[in-house]
C-alpha positions in Angstrom: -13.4 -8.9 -15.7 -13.1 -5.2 -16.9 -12.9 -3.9 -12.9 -9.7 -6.4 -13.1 -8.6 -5.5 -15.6 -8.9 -1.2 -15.2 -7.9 -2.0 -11.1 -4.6 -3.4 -12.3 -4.1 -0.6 -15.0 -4.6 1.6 -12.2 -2.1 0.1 -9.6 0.6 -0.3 -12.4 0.0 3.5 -12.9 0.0 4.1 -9.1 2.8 2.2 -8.8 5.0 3.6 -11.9 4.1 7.2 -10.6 5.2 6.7 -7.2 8.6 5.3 -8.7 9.2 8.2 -10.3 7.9 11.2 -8.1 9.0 9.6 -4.8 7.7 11.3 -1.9 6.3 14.0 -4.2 3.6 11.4 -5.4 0.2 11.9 -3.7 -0.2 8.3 -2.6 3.4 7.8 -1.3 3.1 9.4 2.0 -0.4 7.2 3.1 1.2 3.8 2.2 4.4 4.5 4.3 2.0 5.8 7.2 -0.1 2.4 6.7 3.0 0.5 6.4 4.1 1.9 9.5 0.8 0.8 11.0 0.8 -2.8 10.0 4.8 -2.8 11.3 3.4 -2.0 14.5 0.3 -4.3 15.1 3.3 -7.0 13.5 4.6 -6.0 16.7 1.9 -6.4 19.1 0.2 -9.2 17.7 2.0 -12.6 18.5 0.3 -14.4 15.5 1.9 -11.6 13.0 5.3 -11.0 12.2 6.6 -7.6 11.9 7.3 -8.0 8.0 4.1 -9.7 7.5 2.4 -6.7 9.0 4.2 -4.2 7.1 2.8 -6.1 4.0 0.1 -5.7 4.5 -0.6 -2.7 6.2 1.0 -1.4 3.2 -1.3 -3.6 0.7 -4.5 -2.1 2.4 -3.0 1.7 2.2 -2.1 0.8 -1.4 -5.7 -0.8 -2.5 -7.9 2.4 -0.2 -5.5 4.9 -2.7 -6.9 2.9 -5.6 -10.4 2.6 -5.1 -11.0 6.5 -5.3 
């Protein structure tokens, strides 16, 4: 419960910094880059739609920022 718990204090954090700094924030640049990369296997896959793919190429950028 306390990896919960300190994993969501950390992506509110994450999140709240990136806000604020923009493209200045360390983790900004690697979740456009994997969002870019889920947009284009959304593409190329005919079972995922592009904003579907986005998500979560996105989502898995966001959560690889946050486990280090």
């Amino acid at each position: 419960m306390n990896d919960n718990n300190d994993l969501a204090t950390r992506a509110k954090d994450e999140i709240s910094g990136m806000a604020k700094q923009g493209m200045d924030h360390p983790s900004t640049k690697p979740v456009l880059i994997g969002t870019a990369v889920g947009a284009v296997a959304g593409a190329l896959l005919p079972v995922v739609s592009i904003p579907l793919g986005m998500l979560a190429g996105a989502g898995i950028a966001f959560y690889n920022r946050l486990k280090r």
